[in-house]
C-alpha positions as a printed Julia matrix, in Angstrom:
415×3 Matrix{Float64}:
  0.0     0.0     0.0
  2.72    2.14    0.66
  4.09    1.8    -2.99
  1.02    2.42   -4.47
 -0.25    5.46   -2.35
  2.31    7.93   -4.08
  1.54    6.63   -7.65
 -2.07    7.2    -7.19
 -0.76   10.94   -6.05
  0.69   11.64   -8.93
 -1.87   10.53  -11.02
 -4.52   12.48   -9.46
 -1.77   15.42   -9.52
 -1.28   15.6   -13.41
 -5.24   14.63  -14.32
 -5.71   17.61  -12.29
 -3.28   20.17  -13.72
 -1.43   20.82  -10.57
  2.57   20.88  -11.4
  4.54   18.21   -9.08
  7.14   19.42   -6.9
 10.64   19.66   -8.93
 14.23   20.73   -7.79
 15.88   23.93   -8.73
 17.68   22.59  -11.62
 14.4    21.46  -13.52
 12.51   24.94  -12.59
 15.03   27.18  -14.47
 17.39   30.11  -13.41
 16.96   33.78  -12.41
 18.5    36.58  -14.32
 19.53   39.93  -13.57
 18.89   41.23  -16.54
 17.11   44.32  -16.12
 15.13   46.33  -18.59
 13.14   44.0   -20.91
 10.13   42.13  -21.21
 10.15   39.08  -23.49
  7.68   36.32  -24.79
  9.31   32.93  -24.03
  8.76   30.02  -26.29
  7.78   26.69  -25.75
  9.63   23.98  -27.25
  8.15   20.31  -28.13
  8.31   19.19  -24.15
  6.62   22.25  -23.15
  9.77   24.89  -22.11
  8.65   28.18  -22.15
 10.62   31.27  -20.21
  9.64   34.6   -19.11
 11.23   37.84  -17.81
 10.42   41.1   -15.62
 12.44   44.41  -15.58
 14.62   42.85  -12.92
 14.26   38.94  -13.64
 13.25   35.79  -15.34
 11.82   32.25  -14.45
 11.68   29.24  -16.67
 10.24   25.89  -15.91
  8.96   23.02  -17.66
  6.11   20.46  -17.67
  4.06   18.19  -19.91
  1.27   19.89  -20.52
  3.2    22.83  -22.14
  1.93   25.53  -19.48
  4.55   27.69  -17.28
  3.84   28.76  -13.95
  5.1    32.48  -12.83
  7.83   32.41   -9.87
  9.48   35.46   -8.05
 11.99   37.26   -8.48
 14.16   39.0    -6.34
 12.45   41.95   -5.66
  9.0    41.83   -7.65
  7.09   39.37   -9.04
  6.36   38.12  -12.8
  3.88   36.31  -14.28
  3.6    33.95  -17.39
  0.92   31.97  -19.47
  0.9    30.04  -22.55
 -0.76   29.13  -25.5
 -1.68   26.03  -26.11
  1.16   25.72  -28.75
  3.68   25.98  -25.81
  4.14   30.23  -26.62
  4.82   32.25  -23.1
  4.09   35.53  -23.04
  5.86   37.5   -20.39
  3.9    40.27  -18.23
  5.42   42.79  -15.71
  4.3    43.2   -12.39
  2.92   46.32  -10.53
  6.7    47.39   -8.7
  7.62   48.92  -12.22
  8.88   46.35  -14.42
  7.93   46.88  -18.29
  5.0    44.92  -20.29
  6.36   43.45  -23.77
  3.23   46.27  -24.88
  5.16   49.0   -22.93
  8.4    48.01  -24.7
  7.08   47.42  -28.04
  5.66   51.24  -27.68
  9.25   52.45  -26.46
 10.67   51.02  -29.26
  8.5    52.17  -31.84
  9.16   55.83  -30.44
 13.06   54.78  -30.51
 12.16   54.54  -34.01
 10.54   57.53  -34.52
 13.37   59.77  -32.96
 15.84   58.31  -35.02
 13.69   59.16  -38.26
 13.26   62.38  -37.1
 17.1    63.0   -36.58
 17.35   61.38  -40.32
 15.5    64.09  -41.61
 17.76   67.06  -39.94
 20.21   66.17  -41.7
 20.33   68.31  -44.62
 23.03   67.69  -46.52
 22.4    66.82  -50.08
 23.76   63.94  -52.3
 26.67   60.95  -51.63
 29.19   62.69  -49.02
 31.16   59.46  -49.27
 32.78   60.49  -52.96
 34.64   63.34  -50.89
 33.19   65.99  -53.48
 31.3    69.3   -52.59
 29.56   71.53  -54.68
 28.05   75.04  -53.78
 25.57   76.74  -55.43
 24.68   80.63  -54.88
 21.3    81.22  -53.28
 19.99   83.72  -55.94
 20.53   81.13  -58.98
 16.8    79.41  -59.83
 16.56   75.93  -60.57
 17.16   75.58  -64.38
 20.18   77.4   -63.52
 21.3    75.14  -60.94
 20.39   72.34  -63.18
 22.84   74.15  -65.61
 25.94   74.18  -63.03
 25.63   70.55  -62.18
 25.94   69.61  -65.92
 28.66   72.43  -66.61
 30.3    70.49  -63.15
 29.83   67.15  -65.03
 28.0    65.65  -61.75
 24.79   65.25  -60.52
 22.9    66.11  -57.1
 23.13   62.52  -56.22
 26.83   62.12  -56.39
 28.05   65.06  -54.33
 27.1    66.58  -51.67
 25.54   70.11  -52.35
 25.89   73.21  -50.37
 23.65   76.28  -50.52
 25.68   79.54  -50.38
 23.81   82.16  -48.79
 24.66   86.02  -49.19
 24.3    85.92  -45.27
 27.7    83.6   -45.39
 29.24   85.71  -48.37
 28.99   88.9   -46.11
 29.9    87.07  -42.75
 33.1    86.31  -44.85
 33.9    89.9   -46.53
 32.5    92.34  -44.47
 35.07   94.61  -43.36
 37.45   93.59  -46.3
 35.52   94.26  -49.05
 33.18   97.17  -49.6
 29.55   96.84  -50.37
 29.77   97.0   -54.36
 32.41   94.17  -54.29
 30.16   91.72  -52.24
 27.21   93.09  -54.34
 24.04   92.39  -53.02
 23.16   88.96  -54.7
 25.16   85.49  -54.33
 25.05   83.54  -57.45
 28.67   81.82  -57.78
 28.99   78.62  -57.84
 32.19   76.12  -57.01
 33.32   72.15  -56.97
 35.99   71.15  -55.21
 37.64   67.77  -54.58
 40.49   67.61  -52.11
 43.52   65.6   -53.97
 46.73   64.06  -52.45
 48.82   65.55  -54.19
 49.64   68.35  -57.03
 48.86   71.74  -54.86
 45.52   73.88  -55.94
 44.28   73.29  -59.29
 41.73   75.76  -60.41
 39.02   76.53  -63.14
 36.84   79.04  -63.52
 33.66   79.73  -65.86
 32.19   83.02  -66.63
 34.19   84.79  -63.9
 35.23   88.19  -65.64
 37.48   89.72  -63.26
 38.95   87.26  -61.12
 41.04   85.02  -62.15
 41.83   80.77  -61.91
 45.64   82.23  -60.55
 43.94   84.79  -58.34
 42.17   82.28  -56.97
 44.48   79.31  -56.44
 47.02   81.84  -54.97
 44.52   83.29  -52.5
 43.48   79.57  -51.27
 47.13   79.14  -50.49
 46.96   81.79  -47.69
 43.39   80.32  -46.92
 45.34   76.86  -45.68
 44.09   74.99  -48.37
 46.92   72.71  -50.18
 45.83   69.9   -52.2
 42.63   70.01  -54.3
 40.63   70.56  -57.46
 38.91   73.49  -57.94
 36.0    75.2   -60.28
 34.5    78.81  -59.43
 32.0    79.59  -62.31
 28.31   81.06  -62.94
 25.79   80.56  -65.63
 26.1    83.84  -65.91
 29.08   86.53  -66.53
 29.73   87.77  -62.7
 33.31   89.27  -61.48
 33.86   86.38  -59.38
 34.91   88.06  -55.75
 32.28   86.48  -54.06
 33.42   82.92  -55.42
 35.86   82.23  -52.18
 32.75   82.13  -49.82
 32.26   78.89  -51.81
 35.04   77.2   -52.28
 36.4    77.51  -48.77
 33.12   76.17  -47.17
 32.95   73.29  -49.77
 36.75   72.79  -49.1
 36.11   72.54  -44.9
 33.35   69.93  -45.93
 34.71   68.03  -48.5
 38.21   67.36  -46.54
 36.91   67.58  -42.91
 39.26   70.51  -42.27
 38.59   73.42  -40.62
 40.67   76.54  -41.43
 41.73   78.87  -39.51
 40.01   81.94  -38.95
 42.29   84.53  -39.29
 43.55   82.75  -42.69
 40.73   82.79  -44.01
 40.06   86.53  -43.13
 44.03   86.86  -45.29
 43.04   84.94  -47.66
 39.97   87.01  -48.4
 41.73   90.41  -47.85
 44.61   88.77  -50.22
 41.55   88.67  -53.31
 40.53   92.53  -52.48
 44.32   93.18  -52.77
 45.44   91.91  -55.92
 41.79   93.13  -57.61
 42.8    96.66  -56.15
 45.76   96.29  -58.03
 44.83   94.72  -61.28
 42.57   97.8   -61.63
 45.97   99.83  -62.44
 48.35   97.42  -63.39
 46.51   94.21  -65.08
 45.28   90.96  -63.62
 48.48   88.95  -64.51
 50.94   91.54  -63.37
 49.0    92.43  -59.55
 49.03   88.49  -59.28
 52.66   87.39  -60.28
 53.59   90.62  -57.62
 51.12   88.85  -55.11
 52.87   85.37  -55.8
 56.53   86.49  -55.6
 55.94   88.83  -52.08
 53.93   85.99  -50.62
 56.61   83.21  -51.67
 59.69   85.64  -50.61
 57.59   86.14  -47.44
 57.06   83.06  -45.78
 60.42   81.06  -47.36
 62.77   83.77  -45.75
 60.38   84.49  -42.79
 59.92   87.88  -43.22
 58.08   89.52  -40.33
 59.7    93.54  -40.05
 57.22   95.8   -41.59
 60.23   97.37  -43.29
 62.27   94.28  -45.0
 58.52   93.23  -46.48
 58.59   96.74  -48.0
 62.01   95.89  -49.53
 60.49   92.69  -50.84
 58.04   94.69  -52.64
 59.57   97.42  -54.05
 62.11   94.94  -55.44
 59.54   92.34  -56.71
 57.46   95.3   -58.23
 60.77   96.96  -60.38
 61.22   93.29  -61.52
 58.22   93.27  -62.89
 57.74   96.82  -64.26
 55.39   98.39  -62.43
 55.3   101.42  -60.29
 53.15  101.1   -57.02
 51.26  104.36  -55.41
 52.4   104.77  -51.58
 48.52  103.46  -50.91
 49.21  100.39  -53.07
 52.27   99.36  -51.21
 51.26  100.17  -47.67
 48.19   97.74  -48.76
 50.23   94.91  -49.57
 52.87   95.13  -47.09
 49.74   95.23  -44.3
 48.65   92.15  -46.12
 51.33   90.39  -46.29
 51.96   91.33  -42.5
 49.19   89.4   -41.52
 50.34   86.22  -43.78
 53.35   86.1   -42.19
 51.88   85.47  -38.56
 51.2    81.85  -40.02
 52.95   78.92  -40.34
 52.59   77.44  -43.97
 54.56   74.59  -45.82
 56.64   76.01  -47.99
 56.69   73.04  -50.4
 52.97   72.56  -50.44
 52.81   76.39  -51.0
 55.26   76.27  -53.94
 53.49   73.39  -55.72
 50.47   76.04  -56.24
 52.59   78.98  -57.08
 55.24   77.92  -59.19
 52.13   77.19  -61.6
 50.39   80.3   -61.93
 51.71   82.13  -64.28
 52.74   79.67  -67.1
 56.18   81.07  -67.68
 57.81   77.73  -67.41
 58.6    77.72  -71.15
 57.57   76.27  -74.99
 59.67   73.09  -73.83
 57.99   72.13  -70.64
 54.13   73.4   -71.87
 54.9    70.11  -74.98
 56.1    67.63  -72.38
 53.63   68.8   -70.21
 50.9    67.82  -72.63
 52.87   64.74  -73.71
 52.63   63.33  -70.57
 48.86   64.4   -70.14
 48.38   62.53  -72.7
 49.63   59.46  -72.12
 49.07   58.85  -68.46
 46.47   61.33  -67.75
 46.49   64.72  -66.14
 45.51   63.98  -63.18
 42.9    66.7   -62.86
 39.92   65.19  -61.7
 37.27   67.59  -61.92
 39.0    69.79  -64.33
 38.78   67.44  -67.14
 35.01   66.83  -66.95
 33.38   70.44  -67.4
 31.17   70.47  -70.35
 31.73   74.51  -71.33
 28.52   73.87  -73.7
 26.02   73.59  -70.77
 26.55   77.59  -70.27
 26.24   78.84  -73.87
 28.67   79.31  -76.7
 29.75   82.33  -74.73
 30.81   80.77  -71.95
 34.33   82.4   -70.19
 36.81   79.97  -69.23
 40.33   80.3   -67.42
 42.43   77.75  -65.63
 45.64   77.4   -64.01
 46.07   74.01  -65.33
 47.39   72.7   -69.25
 43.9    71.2   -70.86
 46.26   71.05  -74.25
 46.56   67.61  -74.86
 46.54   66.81  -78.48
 43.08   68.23  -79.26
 44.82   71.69  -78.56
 47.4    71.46  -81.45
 50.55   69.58  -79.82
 51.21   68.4   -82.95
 51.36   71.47  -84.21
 53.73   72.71  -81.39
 55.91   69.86  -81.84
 56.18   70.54  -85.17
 57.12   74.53  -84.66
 59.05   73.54  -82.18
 61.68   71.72  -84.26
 61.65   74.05  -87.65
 61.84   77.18  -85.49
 58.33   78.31  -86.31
């Protein structure tokens, strides 16, 4: 009778749904995993598992259902389906309902679409190019500057230049009639490893692809590609704003402040200048006081004036007393800076193209045959702004196409 007695128990214990007694190693384990509320599954002997914000029960039995146990400070509860599926429920002392989390996470969700959409930068940042467009210019001729770029909104990342940032820039440097009260230039840059500034321009009418690579030079800037243009004829002074916040975008760089102040006070002072002198003469006196400046280390007000009364008589020109106080202030203020000579030459030596009929043929020899290297440069298409369209650039686009054959040829006979 003895035998018996307990296996009559047990019957009577699983007809009637009560759970038998088991040990601590068939119940399941307690986490302290705080913070979720899960749905525990049953598997094909009837395991399910549930957890509170500060704990979690399992246990087992043949019929599939799982009774809640306590944790260590609150209590959870569990039921099942009758395909074995737990369902885990929080209790009263704070712990979170799988309904409470599934709301938090949806609202997760929500905050991180929301933060997608203040982003507002335009196009693929990950090709490394920026383009800025003016605020004034209306959509066909935006349209206009990403074909003349050879791009496409969805391949670079787009900046919009507002006459707000032109001004925040140039006030103070340049007067009112030189910032104008419009911003329609445009620019594309692409920061390079090599090769120093390479620059292009397109219907810019006063300032020039040397005038601007020189002035980027002070700005910090060392290695990158470089178009300034307008689908319209515009003199182009405003065109830094552009290419120097594209440029701290593009590379990840940001320049210093008071360079960037030079760099535009540098533009106003070789445009002063080209008004009495010409465009290529102000700039080559620009280039060779800058270059003397910072490789010898000039600081003394005075020696800088020697620089440029001796770089001006090498070049022919006569300076007012106004002219040459304003570039020996300028180049005052450059010389407070620390710059890499090298990197600075690799711009400069290029400006002018005075390096002679032997070099400008090998030069487009080797273009030819293993590329220029000029990224950007090389895919402008000039017909997207008219058969009118002003172009200048520091760089040789010769090639063959420009008569090398030609120059070869003259070269040789003496013609």
């Amino acid at each position: 009778m003895k035998k018996v007695l307990p296996l009559l128990m047990a019957a009577v214990m699983m007809t009637s749904g009560i759970p038998m007694a088991v040990s601590a190693s068939e119940t399941g384990s307690t986490s302290q995993d705080a913070g979720s509320a899960e749905s525990g599954t049953g598997d094909a002997d009837g395991t399910g598992s549930t957890s509170g914000e500060t704990g979690s029960q399992s246990g087992t039995n043949s019929g599939g259902d799982v009774t809640g146990g306590t944790t260590s400070d609150g209590t959870g509860q569990s039921s099942t389906d009758t395909d074995g599926t737990g369902q885990g429920t929080g209790s009263a002392d704070g712990t979170v309902t799988e309904d409470e989390q599934q709301k938090d996470d949806a609202a997760d969700e929500n905050t991180d679409a929301e933060e997608e959409d203040t982003d507002t930068s335009e196009g693929n940042t990950d090709s490394g190019k920026v383009v800025t467009l003016g605020e004034n210019l209306n959509e066909e001729q935006r349209a206009s500057m990403y074909e003349y770029f050879g791009t496409s909104p969805d391949e670079v990342q787009t900046i919009v230049v507002t006459h707000a940032d032109e001004v925040q820039y140039m006030e103070g440097i340049a007067t009112d009639e030189q910032i104008g009260p419009t911003t329609n230039s445009c620019a594309y840059v692409e920061p390079t490893d090599s090769g120093g500034i390479k620059v292009k321009t397109a219907n810019l009418n006063f300032v020039t692809s040397a005038m601007i690579a020189s002035t980027l030079t002070t700005a910090g800037m060392e290695n990158c590609n470089v178009i300034a243009a307008c689908p319209f004829e515009v003199s182009g002074t405003g065109a830094l704003t552009g290419i120097i916040m594209a440029y701290e975008t593009a590379s990840g760089e940001e320049l210093d402040e008071g360079q960037k102040e030079a760099a535009m006070e540098e533009l106003v002072t070789t445009g002063d200048l080209a008004d009495s002198v010409g465009q290529e003469k102000a700039t080559e006196v620009i280039k060779d006081v800058k270059t003397e400046v910072i490789d010898e280390g000039l600081t003394d007000p005075e020696e800088i004036g020697e620089a440029v009364d001796n770089i001006a008589e090498d070049n022919d020109i006569t300076l007012t007393d106004d002219q040459r106080d304003q570039v020996v202030a300028l180049m005052e203020k450059i010389s407070q800076y620390d710059y890499d000579v090298n990197a600075l030459k690799d711009t400069l030596n290029n400006l002018t193209g005075d390096s002679g009929v032997l070099s400008n043929i090998w030069n487009s020899v080797k273009t030819f045959f293993v590329g220029s290297n000029d990224g950007i440069l090389s895919d402008t298409n000039d017909e997207a702004l008219g058969s009118d369209v002003i172009t200048d650039s520091t760089v040789n686009e010769g090639g063959f196409k420009d008569g090398l054959l030609t120059r070869i040829k003259n070269f040789f006979t003496g013609e």
